[in-house]
PyMOL commands that place a pseudoatom at each C-alpha (Angstrom):
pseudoatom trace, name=CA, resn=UNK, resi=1, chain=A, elem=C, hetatm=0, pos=[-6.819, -23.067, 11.445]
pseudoatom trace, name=CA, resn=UNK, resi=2, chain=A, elem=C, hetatm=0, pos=[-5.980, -22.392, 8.023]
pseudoatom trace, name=CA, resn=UNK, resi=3, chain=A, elem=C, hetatm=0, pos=[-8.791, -22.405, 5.129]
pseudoatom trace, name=CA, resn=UNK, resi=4, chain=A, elem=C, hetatm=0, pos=[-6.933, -22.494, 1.898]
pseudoatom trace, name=CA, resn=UNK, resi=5, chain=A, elem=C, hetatm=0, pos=[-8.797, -20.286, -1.413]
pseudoatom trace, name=CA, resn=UNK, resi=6, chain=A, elem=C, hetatm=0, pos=[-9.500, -22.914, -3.420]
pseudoatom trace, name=CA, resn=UNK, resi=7, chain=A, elem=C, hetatm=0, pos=[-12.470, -23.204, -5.620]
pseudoatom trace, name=CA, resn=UNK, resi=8, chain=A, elem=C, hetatm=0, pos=[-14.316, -25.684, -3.249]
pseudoatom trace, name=CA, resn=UNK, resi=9, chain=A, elem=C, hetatm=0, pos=[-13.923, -23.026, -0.509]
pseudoatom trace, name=CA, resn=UNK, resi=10, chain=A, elem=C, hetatm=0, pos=[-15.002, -19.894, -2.421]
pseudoatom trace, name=CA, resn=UNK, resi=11, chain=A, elem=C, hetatm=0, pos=[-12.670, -17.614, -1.245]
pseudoatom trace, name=CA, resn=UNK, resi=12, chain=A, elem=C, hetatm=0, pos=[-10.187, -15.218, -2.821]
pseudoatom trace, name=CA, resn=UNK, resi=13, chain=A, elem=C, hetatm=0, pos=[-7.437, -15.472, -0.161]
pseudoatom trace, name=CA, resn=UNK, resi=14, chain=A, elem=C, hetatm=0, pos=[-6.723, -18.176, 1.761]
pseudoatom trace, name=CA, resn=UNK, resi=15, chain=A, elem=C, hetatm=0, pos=[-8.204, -16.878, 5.645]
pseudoatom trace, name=CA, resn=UNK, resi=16, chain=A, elem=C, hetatm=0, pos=[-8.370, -18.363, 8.841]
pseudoatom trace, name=CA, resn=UNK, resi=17, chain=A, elem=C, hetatm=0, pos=[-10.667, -19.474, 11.523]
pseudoatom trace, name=CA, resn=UNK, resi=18, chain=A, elem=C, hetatm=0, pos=[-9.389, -18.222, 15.205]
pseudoatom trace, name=CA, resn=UNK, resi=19, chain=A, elem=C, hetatm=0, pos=[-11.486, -20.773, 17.629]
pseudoatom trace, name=CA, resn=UNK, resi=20, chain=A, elem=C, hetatm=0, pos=[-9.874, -18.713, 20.498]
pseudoatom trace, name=CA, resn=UNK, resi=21, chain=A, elem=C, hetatm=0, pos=[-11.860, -15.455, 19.372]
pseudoatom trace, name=CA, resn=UNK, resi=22, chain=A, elem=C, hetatm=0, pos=[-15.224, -16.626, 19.556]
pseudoatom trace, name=CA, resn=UNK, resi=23, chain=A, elem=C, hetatm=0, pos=[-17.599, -13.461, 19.714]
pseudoatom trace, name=CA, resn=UNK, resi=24, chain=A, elem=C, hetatm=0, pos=[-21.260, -13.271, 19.419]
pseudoatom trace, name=CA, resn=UNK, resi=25, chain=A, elem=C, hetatm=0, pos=[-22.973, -10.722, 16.716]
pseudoatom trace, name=CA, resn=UNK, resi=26, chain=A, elem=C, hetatm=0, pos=[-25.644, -9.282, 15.477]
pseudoatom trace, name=CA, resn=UNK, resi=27, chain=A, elem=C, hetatm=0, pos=[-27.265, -11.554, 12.674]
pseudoatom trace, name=CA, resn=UNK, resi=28, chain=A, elem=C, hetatm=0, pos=[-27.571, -8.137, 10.395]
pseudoatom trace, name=CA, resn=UNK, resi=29, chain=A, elem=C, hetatm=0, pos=[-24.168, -7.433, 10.267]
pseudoatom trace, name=CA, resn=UNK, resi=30, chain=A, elem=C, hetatm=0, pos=[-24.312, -10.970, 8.380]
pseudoatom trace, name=CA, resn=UNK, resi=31, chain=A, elem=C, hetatm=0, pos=[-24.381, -9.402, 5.259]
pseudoatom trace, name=CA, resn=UNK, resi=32, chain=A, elem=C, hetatm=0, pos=[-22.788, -11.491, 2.389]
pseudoatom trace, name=CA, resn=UNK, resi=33, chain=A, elem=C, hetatm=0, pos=[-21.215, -14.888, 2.317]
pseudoatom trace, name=CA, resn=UNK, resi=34, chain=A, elem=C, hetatm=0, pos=[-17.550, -15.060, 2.276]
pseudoatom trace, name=CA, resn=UNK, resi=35, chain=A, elem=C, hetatm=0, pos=[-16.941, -18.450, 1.839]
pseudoatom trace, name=CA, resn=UNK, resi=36, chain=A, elem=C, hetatm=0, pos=[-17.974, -21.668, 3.232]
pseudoatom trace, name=CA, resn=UNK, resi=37, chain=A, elem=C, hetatm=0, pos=[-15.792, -24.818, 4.274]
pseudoatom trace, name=CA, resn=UNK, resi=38, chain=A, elem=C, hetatm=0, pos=[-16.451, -28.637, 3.985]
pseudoatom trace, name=CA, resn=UNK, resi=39, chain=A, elem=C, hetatm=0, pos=[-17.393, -31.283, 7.057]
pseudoatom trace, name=CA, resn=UNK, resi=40, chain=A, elem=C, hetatm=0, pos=[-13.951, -32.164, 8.030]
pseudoatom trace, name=CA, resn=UNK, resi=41, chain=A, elem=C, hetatm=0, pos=[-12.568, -28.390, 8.448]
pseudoatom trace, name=CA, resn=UNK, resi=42, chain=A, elem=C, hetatm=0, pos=[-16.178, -28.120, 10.469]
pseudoatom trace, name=CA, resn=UNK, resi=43, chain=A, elem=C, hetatm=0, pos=[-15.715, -31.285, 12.541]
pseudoatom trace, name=CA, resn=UNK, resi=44, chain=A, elem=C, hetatm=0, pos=[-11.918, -29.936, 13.293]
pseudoatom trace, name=CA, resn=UNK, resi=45, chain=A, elem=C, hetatm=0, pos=[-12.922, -26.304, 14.377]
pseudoatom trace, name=CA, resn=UNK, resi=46, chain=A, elem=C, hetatm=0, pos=[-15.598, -27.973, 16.500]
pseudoatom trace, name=CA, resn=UNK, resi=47, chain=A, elem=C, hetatm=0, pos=[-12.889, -30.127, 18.247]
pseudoatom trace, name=CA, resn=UNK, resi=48, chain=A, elem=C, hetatm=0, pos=[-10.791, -27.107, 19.261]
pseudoatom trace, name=CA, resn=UNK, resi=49, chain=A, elem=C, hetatm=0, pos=[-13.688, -25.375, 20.502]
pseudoatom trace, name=CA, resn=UNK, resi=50, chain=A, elem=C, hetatm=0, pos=[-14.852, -28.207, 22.658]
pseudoatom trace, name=CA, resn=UNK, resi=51, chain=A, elem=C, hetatm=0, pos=[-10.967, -28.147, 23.947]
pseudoatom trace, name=CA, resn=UNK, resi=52, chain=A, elem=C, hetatm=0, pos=[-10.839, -24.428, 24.751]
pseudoatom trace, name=CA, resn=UNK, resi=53, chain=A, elem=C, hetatm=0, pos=[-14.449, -24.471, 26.280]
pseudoatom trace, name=CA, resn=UNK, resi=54, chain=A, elem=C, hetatm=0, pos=[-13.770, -27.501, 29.024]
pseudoatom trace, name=CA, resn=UNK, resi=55, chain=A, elem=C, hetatm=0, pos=[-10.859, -25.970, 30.442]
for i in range(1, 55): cmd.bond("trace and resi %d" % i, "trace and resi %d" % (i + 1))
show_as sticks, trace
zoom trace
């Protein structure tokens, strides 16, 4: 899912979220915030993750 850089979004390039790679980490390695998105991006990412999860 594509998150565009835009000022709303914080980020210098525009990046993307891979729902199919979920991993779990280590909260330290949670150094500095990237860049953050708004509810609907949220609410769509959450979608596809209930999708790929109840297969």
């Amino acid at each position: 899912m594509e998150v565009k850089a835009i000022p709303k979004t914080g980020l210098d390039t525009t990046s993307y979220v891979q729902c199919e790679l979920i991993r779990s980490i280590n909260s330290s390695r949670l150094v500095h915030r990237l860049g953050t998105v708004g509810p609907e991006t949220t609410n769509q990412v959450t979608a596809v993750i209930k999708t790929l999860l109840s297969r």
